[in-house]
Every structure is written in C-alpha cells, then in structure tokens.
C-alpha positions as CSV (number, residue, x, y, z in Angstrom):
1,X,38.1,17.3,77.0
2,X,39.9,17.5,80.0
3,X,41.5,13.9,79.3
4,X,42.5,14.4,75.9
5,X,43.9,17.8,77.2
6,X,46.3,16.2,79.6
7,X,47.1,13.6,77.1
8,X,48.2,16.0,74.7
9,X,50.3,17.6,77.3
10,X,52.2,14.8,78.0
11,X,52.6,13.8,74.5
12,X,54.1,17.5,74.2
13,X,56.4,17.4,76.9
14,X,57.5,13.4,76.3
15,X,58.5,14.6,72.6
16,X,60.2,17.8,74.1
17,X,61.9,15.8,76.5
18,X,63.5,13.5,74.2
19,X,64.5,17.0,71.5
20,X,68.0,16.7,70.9
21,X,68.8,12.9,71.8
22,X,70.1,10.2,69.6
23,X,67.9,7.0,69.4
24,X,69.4,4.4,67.5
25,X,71.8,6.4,65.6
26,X,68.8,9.4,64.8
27,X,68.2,12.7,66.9
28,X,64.9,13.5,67.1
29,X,63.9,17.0,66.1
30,X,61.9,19.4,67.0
31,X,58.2,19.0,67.7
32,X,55.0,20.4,65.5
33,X,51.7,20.2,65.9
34,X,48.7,19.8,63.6
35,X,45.1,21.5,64.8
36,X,42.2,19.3,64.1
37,X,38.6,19.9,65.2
38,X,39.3,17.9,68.2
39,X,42.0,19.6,69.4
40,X,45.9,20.3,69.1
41,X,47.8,17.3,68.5
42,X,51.6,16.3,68.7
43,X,52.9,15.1,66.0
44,X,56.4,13.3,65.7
45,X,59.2,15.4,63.3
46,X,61.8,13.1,63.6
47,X,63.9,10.7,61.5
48,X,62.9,7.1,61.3
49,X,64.8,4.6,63.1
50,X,66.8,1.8,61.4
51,X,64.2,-0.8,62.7
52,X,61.0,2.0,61.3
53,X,63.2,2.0,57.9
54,X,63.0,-1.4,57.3
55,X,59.5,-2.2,58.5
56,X,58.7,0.2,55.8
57,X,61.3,-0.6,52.9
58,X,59.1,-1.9,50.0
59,X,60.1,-3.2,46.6
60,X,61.5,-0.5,45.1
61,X,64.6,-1.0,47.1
62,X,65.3,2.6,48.0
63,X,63.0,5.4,50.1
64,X,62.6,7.8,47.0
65,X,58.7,8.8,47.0
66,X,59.0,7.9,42.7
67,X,60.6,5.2,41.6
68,X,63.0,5.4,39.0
69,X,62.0,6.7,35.8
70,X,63.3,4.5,32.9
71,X,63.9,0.6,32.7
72,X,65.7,-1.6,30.4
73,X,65.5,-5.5,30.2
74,X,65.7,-8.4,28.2
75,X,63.2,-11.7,28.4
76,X,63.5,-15.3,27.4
77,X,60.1,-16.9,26.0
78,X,58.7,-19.5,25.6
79,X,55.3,-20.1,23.2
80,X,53.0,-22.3,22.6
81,X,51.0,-21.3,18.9
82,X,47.5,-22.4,17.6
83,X,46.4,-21.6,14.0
84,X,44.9,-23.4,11.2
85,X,46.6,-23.6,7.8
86,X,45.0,-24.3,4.6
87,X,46.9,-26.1,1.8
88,X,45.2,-25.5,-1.9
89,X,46.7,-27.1,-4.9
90,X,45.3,-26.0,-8.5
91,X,45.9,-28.0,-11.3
92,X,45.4,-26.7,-14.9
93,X,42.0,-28.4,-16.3
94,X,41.2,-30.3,-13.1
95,X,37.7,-31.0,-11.9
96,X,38.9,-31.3,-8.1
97,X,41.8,-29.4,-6.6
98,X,43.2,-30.6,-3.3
99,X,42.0,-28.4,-0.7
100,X,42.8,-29.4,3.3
101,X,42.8,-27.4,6.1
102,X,45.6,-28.8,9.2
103,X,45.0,-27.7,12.5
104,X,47.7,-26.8,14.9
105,X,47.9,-26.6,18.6
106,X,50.4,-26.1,21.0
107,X,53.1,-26.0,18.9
108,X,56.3,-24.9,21.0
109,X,58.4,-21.7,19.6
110,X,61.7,-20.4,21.5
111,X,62.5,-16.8,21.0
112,X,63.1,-13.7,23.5
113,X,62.7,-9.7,23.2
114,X,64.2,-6.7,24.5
115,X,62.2,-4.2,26.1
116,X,62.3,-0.6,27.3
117,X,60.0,1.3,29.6
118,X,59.4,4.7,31.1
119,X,57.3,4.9,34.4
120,X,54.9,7.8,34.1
121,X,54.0,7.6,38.1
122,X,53.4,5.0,40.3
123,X,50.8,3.0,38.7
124,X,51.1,3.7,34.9
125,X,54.4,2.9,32.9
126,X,54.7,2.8,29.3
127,X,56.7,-0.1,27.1
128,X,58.5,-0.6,24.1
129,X,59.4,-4.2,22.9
130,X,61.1,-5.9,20.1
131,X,61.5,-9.7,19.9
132,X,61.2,-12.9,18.0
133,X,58.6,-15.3,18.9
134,X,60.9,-18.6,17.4
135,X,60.9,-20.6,14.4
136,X,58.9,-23.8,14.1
137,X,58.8,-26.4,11.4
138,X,56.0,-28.5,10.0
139,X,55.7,-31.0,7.3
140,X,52.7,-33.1,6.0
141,X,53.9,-35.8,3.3
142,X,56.5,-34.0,0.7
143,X,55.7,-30.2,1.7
144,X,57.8,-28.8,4.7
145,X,56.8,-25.3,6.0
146,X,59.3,-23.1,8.2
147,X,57.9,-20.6,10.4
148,X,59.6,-17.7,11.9
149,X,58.1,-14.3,13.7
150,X,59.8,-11.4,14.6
151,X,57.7,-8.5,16.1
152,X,57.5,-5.3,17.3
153,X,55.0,-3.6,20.2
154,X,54.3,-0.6,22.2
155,X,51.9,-0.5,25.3
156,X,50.8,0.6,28.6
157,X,51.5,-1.4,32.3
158,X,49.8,-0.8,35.0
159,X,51.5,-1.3,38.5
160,X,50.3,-2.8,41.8
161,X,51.4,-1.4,45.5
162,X,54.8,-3.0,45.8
163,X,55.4,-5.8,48.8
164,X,58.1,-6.7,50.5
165,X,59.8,-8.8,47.5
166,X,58.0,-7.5,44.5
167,X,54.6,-6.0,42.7
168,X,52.4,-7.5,40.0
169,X,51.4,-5.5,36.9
170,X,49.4,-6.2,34.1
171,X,49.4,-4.5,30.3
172,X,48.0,-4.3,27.0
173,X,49.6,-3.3,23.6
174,X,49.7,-3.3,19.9
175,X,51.9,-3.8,17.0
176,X,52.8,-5.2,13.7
177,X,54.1,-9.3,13.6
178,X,56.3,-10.1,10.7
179,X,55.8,-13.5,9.9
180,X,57.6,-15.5,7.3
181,X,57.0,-19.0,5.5
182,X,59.1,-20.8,3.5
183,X,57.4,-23.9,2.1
184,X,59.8,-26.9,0.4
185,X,59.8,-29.9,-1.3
186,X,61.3,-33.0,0.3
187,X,62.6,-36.2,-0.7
188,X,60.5,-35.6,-4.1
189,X,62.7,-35.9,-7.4
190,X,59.5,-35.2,-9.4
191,X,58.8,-32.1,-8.1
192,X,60.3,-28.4,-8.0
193,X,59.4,-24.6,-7.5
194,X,59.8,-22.1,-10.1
195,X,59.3,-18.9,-8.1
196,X,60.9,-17.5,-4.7
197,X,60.4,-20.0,-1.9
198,X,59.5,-17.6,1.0
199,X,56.8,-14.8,1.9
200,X,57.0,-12.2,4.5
201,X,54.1,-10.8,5.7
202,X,53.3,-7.5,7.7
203,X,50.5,-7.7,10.0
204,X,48.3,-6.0,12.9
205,X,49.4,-7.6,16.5
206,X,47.0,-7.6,19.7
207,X,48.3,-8.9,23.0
208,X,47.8,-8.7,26.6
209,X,50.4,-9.6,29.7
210,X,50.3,-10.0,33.4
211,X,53.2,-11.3,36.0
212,X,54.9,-10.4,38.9
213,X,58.3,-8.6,38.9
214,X,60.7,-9.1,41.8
215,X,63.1,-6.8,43.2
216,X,66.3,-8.7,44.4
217,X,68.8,-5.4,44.8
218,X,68.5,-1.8,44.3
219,X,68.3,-0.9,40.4
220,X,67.7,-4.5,39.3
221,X,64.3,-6.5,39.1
222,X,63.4,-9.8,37.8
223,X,60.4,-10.3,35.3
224,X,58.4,-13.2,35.3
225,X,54.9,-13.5,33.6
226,X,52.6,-14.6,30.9
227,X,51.6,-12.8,27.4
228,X,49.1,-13.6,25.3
229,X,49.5,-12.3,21.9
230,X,47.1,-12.6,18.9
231,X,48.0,-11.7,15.0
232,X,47.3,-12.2,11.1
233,X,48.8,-15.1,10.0
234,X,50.5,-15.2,6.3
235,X,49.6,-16.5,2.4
236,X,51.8,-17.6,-0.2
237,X,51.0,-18.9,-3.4
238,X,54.2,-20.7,-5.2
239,X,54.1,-22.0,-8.7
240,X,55.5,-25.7,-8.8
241,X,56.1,-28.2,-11.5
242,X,55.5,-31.9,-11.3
243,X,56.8,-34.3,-13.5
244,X,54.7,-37.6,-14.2
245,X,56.7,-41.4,-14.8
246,X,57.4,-40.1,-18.5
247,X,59.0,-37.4,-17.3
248,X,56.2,-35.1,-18.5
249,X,55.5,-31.8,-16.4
250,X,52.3,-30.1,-14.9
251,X,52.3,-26.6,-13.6
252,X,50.6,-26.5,-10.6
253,X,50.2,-23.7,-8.2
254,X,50.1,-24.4,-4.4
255,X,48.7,-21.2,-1.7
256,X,49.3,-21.6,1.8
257,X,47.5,-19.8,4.5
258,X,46.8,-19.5,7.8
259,X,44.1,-16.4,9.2
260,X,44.3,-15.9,12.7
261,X,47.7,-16.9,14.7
262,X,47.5,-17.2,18.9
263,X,50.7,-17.4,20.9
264,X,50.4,-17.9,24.4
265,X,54.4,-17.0,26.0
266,X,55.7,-17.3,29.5
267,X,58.0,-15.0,30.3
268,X,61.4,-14.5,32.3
269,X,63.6,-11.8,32.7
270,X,65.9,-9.3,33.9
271,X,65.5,-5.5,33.7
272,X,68.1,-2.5,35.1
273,X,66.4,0.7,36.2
274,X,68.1,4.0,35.6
C-alpha cells in the first residue's frame, strides 16, 4: 500500500509538474483522478500528441467517435450466371414435341449499380441499390435468346473494427430482378413469329455480399467485394409459323424457360460519405 501510495504521488506531481507546458505543439491540462477500489489514481487530461493521433487514426479518416452518416457510390460488376433453360416446341397433332433442357454455366454478364447507404452505428448500416446485371446472348441452331437483368435491392451490412487502411463488412438483402428474353429466328427463311418477341418478368431476388472497403482520403472509400445473388428466372411462350418446301405453314408454339437463375458478381467501386 505504501508503494502504490508513493507511486501515485509521483504520478500526481509529474502530471502537475508538466500543467501548463506545450509538448509537441499540445499543453497539457489539468490533472483528474479516478477512485478505484485500490486506490486514487492519476489519470492524464490532456490532448493527444501528433505522434498519439496518428498511432490511433483508423479508417475512417477523421477522429469523430461516429462515422459519417450517409454514403453514396457507384460499382462496376462483373457476373458469372448458371441456370437451366428448357426449350418446348408443340406441334398441332404431333405424337412427340421437341422438349430439351440446356444447361448454362458461367456465362459472363457486364453490368454495374448505384447504391446508397445510411450507417445506423458503428456496426450496422443499411443499403439501397439499383443496377443491371448485363445482357448475354445464346443461340442453339436457328433460335437466338437475348438476356438482360435489371434489379433492384434493399439490405442490411454489417461492419468490422476498421484498420489502418480499411474494414470488411458483410450483408444480406432482398428484391425484385426484372429479367427479359427475347428469343429470334436466325438465318431461317422458313420460319417467322406472329406474336411480340420479348417477355419481361418480375421476380423475388435473394443475395448475400462480403468484401473489404478501403479508405484512401477523408470522405472517399473504395469498395471491392463479391455478391452472390439468386432469382426466378423467366417463361415465354411465342407462337411461330413454319413453312415446309411447298411453302405450306404449321403453327407451332415454342415456351422458353429457365426456374432458378444464380449470379455470382465481383465487385469494384467508389463511394463519397456525407
């Protein structure tokens, strides 16, 4: 007891000593104390040094206790799409329709988004995006399908502790995709539609996104990061005619389908905090 007296003491009268002078640019202030069960301790009131400031500084770029409430940004992507799509052609008084399913993997789609978020605390921020996933083409003998998906999706982000350069976060959300399909006919003279050529559907979007966000100046960070994102696909049904070597027509009526669509994205971006 005696000991941690006399060190207190000392502590006292070191930190009194040094009241009023400039270290580094900063005058220390006045001493207070804190009284624990152990005793009466010194504690520091003064303002941090240049050097303390930035072995402290974090990612946020500035010494605010919150960070700054509201973000805007915009992201390039860069997706990679797996569905199945079935192909069904009836023909009027046919015993056997064509019916083939075509699998596709890893077909690449360019698109971007815009996104806006509000930070609720530390951890927790909420997100609002809008964006296009791309447009892809595929064809199998005379029938050509274009693909294109715009979406839109809210959901939560949670935050990590940020470093020295950065923090990692790591969301879910939900929304609606809005897939359209056009299907044509190519390089058939014996073939044509008789009904609209394109189908836009509305449906229920899941996805989940991680990555790391770095802060290169004050207001400003960089987004980069994956998404996985999961959605109905589409169906249209067109009603075609083909024309046999006497120049004699059959209606035929050709669906296209696809159930469940996966897009796996990586992400880059920029974002401005105000």
């Amino acid at each position: 007891m005696l000991a941690l007296c006399t060190l207190n003491s000392y502590a006292a009268a070191r930190i009194g000593s040094e009241y009023g002078r400039s270290i580094d640019g900063y005058t220390i202030e006045s001493p207070t104390y804190r009284s624990t069960s152990q005793g009466r301790y010194v504690v520091e009131n003064r303002k941090p040094t240049p050097r303390e400031q930035q072995s402290h500084a974090n990612a946020w770029g500035y010494m605010h206790e919150e960070p700054r409430s509201y973000y805007l940004g915009a992201r390039y992507m860069h997706s990679f799409v797996f569905f199945d799509e079935r192909i069904l052609f009836n023909y009027p008084m046919a015993i056997i329709d064509f019916d083939e399913t075509v699998k596709h993997s890893g077909i690449q789609m360019i698109g971007g988004n815009i996104f806006f978020g509000y930070r609720l605390n530390k951890v927790w921020s909420f997100e609002a995006e809008g964006g296009y996933y791309g447009n892809v083409s595929v064809s199998d003998g005379d029938i050509k399908r274009s693909i294109s998906v715009p979406y839109l999706q809210i959901g939560a982000v949670a935050n990590s502790t940020p470093g020295k350069s950065g923090w990692w976060y790591a969301g879910a959300g939900l929304g609606v995709a809005m897939p359209t399909i056009s299907v044509d006919i190519v390089e058939n003279p014996n073939a044509y539609y008789t009904n609209n050529d394109n189908s836009t559907s509305l449906s229920p979007l899941a996805a989940l996104m991680a990555g790391y966000r770095i802060k290169p100046a004050d207001r400003w960070f960089v987004d980069i990061g994956y998404k996985f994102s999961i959605y109905q696909g589409w169906e249209l049904s067109k009603q075609m005619v083909w024309l046999d070597e006497f120049g004699v027509g059959t209606n035929v009526q050709m669906t296209n389908k696809a159930d469940l669509v996966m897009n796996h994205s990586i992400q880059i971006g920029l974002a401005y905090e105000f």
